[in-house]
DRENDO-1510 file (C-alpha; in Angstrom, 1 decimal, always signed):
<recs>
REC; n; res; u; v; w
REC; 1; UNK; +8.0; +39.6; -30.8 .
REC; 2; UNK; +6.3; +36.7; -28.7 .
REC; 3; UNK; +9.1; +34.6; -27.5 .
REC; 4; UNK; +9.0; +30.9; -25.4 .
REC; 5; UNK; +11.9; +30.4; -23.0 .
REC; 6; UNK; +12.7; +26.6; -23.8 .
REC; 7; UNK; +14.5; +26.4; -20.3 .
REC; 8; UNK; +11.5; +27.8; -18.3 .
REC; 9; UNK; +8.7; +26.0; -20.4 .
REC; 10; UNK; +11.1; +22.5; -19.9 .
REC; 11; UNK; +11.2; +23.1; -16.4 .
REC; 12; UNK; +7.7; +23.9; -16.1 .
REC; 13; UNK; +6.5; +20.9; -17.8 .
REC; 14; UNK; +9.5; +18.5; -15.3 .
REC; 15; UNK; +8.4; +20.2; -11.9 .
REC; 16; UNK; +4.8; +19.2; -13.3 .
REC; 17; UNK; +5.4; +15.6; -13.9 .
REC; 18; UNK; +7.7; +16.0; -10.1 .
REC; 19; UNK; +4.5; +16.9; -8.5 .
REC; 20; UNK; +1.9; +14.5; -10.6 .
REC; 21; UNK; +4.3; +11.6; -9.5 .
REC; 22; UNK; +5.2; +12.4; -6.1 .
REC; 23; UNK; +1.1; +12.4; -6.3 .
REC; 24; UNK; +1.3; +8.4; -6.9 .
REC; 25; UNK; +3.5; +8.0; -3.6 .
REC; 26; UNK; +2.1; +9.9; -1.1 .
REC; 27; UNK; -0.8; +11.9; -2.5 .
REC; 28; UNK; -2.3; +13.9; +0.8 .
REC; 29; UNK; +1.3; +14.7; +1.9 .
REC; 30; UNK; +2.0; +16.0; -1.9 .
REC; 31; UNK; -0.6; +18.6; -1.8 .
REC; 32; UNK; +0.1; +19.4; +1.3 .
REC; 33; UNK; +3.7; +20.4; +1.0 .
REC; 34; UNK; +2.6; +22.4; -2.5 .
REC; 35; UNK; +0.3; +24.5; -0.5 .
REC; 36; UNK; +3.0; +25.5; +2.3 .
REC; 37; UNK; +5.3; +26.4; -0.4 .
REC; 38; UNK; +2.6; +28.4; -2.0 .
REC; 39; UNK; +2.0; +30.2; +1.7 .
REC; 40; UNK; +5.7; +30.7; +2.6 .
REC; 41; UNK; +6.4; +32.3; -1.2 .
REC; 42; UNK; +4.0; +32.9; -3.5 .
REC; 43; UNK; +6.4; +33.8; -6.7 .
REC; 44; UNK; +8.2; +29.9; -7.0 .
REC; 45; UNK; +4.6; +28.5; -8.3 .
REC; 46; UNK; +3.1; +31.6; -9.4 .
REC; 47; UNK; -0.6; +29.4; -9.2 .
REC; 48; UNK; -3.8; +30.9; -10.2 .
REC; 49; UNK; -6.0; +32.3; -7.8 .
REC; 50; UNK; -8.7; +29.4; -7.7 .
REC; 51; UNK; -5.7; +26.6; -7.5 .
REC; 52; UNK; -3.9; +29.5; -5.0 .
REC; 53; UNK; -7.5; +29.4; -2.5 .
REC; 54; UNK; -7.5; +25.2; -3.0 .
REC; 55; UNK; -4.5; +24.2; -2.1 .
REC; 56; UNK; -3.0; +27.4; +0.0 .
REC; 57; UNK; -5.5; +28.5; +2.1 .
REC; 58; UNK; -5.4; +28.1; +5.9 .
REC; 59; UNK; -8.4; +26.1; +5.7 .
REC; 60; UNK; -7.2; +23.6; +2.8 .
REC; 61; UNK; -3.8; +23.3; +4.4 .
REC; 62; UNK; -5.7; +22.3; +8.0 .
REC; 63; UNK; -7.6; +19.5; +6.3 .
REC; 64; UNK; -4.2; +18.5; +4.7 .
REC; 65; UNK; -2.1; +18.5; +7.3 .
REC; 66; UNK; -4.7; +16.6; +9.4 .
REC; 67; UNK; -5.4; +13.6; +5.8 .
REC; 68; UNK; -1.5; +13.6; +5.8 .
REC; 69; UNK; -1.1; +12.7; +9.6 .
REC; 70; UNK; -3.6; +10.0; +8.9 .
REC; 71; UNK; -2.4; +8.5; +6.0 .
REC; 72; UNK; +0.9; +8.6; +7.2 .
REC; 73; UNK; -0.1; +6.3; +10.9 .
REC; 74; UNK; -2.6; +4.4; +8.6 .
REC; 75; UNK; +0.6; +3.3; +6.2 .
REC; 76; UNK; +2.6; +2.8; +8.6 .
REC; 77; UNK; +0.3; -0.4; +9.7 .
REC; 78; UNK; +0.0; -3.9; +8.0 .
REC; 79; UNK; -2.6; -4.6; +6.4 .
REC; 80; UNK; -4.2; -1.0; +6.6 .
REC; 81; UNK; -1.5; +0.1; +4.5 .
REC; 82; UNK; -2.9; -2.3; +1.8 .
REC; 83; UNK; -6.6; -1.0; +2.4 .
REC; 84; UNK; -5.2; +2.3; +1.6 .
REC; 85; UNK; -3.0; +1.9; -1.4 .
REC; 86; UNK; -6.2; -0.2; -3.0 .
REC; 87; UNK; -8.5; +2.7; -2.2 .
REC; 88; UNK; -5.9; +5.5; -3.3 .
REC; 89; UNK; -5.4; +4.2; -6.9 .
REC; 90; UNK; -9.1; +5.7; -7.6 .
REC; 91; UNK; -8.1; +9.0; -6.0 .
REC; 92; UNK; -4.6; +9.3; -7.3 .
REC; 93; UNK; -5.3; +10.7; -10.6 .
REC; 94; UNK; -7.5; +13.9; -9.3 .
REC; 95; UNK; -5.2; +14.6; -7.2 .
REC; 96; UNK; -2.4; +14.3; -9.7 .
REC; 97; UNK; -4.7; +17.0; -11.5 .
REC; 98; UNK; -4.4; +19.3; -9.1 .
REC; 99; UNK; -0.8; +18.6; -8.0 .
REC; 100; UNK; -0.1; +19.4; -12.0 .
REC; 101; UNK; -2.1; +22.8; -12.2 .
REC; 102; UNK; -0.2; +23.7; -9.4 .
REC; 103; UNK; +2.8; +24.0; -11.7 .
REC; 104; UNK; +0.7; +25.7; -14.5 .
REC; 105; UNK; +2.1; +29.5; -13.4 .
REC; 106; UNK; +5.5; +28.6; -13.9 .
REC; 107; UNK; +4.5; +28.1; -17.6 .
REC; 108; UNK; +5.4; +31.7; -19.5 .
REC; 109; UNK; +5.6; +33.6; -22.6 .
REC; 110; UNK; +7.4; +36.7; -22.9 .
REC; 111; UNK; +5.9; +39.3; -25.3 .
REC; 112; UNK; +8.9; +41.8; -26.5 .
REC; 113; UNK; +7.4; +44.5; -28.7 .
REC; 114; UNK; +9.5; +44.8; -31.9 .
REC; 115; UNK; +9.8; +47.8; -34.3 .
REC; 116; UNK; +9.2; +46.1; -37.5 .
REC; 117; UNK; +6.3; +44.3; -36.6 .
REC; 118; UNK; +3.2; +45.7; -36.2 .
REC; 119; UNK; +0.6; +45.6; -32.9 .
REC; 120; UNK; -1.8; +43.2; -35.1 .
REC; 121; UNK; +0.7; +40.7; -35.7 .
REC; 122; UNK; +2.4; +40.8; -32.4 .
REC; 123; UNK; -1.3; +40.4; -30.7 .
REC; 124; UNK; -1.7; +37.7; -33.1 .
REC; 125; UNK; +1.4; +35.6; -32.6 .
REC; 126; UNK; +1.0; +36.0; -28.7 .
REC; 127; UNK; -2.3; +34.1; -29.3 .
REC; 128; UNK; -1.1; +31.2; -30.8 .
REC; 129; UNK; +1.5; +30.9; -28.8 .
REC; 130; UNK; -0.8; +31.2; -25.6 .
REC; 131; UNK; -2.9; +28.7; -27.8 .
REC; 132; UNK; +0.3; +26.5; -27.8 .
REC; 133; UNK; +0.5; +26.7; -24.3 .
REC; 134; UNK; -2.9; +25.9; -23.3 .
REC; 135; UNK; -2.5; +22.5; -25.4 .
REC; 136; UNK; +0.8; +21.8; -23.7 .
REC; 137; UNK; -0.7; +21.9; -20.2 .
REC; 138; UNK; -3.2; +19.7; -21.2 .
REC; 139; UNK; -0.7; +17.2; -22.4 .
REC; 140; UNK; +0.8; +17.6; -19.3 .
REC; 141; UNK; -1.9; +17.1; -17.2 .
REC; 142; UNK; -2.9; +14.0; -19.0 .
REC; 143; UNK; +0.2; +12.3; -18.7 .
REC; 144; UNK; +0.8; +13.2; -15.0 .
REC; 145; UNK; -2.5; +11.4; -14.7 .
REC; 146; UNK; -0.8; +8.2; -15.7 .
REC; 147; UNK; +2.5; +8.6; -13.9 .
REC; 148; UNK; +1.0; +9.0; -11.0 .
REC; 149; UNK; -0.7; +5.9; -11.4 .
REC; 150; UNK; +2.0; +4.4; -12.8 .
REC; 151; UNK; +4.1; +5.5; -9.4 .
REC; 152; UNK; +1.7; +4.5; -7.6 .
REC; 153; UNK; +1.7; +1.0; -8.8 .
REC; 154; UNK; +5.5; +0.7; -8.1 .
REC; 155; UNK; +5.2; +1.7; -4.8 .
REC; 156; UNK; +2.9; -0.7; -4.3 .
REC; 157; UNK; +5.1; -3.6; -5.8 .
REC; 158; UNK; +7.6; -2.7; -3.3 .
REC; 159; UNK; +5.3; -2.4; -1.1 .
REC; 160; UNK; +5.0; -6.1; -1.4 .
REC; 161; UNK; +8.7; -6.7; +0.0 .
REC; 162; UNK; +8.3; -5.0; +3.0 .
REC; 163; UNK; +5.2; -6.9; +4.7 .
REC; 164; UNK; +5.4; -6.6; +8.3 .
REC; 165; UNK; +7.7; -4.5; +10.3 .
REC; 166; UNK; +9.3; -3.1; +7.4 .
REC; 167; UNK; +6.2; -1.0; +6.6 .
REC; 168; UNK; +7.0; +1.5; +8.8 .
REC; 169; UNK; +10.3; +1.8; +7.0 .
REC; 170; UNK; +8.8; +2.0; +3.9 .
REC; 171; UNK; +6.3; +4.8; +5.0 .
REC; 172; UNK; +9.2; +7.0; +6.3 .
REC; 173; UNK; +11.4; +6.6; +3.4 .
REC; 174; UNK; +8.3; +7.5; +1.2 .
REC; 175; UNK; +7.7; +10.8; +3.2 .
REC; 176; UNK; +11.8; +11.3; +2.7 .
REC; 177; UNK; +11.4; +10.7; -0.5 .
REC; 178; UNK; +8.6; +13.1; -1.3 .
REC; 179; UNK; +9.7; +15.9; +0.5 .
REC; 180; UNK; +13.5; +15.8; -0.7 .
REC; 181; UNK; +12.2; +15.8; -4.8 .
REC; 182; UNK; +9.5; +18.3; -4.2 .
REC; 183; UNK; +11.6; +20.7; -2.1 .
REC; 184; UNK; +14.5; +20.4; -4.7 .
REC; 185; UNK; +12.3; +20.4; -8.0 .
REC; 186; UNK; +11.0; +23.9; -7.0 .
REC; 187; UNK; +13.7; +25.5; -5.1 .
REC; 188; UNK; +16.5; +24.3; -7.6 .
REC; 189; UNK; +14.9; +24.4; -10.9 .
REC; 190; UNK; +17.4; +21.8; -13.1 .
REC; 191; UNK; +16.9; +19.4; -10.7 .
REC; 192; UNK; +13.0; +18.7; -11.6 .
REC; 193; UNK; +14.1; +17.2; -14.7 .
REC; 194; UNK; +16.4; +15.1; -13.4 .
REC; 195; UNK; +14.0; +13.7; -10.5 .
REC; 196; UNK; +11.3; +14.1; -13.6 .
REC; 197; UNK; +13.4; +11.6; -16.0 .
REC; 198; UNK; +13.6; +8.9; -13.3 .
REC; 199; UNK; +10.0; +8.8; -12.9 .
REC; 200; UNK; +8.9; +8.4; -16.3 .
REC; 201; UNK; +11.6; +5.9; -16.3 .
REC; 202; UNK; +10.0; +4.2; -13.6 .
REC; 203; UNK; +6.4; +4.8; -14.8 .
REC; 204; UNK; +7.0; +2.7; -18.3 .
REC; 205; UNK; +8.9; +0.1; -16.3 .
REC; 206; UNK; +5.4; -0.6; -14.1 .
REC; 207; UNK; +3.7; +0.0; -17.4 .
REC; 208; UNK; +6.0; -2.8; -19.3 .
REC; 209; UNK; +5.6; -5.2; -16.4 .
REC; 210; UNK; +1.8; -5.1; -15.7 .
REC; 211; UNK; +1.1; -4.9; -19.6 .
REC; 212; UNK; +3.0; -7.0; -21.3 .
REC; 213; UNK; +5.4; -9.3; -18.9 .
REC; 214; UNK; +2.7; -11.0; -17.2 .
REC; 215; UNK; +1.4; -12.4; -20.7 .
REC; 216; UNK; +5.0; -14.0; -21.7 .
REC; 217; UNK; +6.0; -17.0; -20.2 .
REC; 218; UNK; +8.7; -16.8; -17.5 .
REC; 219; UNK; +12.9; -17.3; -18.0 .
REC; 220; UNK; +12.4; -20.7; -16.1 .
REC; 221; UNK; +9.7; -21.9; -18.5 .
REC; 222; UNK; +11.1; -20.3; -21.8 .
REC; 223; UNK; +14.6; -22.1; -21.2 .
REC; 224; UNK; +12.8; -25.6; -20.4 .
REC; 225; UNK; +10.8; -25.8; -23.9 .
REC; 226; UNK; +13.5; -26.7; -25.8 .
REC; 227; UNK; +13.9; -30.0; -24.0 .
REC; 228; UNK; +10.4; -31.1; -23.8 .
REC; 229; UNK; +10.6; -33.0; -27.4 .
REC; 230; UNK; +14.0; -34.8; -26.9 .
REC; 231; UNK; +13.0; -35.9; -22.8 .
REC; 232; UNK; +9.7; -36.9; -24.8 .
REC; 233; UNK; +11.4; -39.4; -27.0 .
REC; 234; UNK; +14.2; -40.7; -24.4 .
REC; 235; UNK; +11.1; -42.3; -23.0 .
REC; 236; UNK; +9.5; -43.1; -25.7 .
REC; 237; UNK; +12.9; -45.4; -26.8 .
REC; 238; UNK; +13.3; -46.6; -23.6 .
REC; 239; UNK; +9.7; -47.8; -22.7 .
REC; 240; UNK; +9.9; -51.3; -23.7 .
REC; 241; UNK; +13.2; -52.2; -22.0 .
REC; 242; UNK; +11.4; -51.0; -18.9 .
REC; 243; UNK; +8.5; -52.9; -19.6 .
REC; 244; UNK; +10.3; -56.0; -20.2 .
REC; 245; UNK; +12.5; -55.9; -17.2 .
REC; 246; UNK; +8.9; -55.1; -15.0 .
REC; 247; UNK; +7.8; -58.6; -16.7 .
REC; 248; UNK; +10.8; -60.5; -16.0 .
REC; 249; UNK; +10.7; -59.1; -11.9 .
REC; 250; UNK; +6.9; -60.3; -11.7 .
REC; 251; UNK; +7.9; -63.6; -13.1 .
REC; 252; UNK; +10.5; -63.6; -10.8 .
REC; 253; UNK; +8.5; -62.9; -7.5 .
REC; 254; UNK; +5.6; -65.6; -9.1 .
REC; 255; UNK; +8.5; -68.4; -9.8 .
REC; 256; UNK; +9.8; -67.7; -5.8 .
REC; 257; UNK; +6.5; -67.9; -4.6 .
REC; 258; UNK; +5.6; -71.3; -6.5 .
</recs>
């Protein structure tokens, strides 16, 4: 009998999105700690061998470690850190590919052989269920895609607060962040879907804000319209008494000046 551990595949698909997001913060430094975890133990992410030789390989993780240490002084300048968030949101999304098949191994199904069913049908249910699978990581992949982005356009918001000497703040609490959630998402597996929820959480806030909040009017305008029609006619009513008090001051100045 072909079975699908629900806990395993949920966990799975959370460390995935953990890894797609933490893509969006700090993308170089992201792939970089995969492939050391890949190096030190080789059964957590159980990757395939191609994924295994891109990201785990002495030679990858050289590059890496040498694009993190730059990105990380590069970000932690003003200015520069601005050129490289701009350039990183076209680069973010492949990265976030690779950062998701990363996770692909820990994706599983168990096939029990069972007395009462018969080779063909076991052979048979273990490929749909391997066809389920397949479809599932591609689901997966494609959304990682956008939280990346979507993470990566957060960070840049706050990003925004911290102009000046705080972006060195900023940078180092990124790299904390990043290497606390992906440390914990692998090594503790329930974890991932907490840290997993928050960024999807934070993914449809960016979403909701660039989308559809920058096309409504804002609390300060929405809570003025009301008032525009009555201020409209308190003018309108008092518009002659002004002008007939104007009139009576120019007569005034012309009869003092006579």
């Amino acid at each position: 009998m072909v079975e699908i551990d629900l806990f395993k595949t949920t966990t799975a698909i959370s460390t995935a999105f953990t890894l797609a997001g933490n893509s969006g913060v700090s993308p170089f430094l992201t792939l970089f700690l995969i492939g050391s975890i890949e190096k030190a133990d080789p059964t957590l992410l159980d990757m395939e061998a191609t994924t295994e030789k891109l990201l785990a390989s002495w030679p990858s993780l050289s590059i890496l470690s040498i694009v993190t240490v730059l990105e990380f002084v590069g970000k932690c300048v003003p200015v520069v850190d601005e050129l490289i968030d701009s350039v990183e949101v076209f680069v973010i999304p492949i990265i976030s590919v690779f950062a998701s098949l990363s996770a692909m191994g820990m994706f599983s199904v168990d096939d029990t052989q069972d007395t009462d069913v018969t080779v063909n049908d076991d052979q048979r249910n273990l490929s749909i269920a391997s066809d389920g699978l397949i479809f599932v990581k591609v689901v997966v992949i494609i959304i990682g895609m956008g939280m990346a982005l979507g993470i990566h356009l957060f960070k840049m918001l706050v990003r925004l607060a911290g102009i000046g000497w705080c972006t060195g703040c900023i940078t180092v609490i990124e790299v904390f962040t990043v290497v606390t959630s992906i440390y914990c998402a692998i090594y503790i597996k329930g974890v991932s879907i907490f840290v997993a929820t928050i960024m999807i959480f934070i993914t449809c806030y960016t979403l909701k804000r660039k989308c559809f909040d920058k096309n409504t009017p804002d609390t300060a305008s929405r809570s003025l319209l009301p008032l525009e029609e009555p201020l409209e006619e308190a003018i309108g009513q008092n518009e002659g008494p002004l002008k007939e008090a104007s009139d009576k001051i120019e007569e005034s100045k012309d009869l003092a000046t006579a």
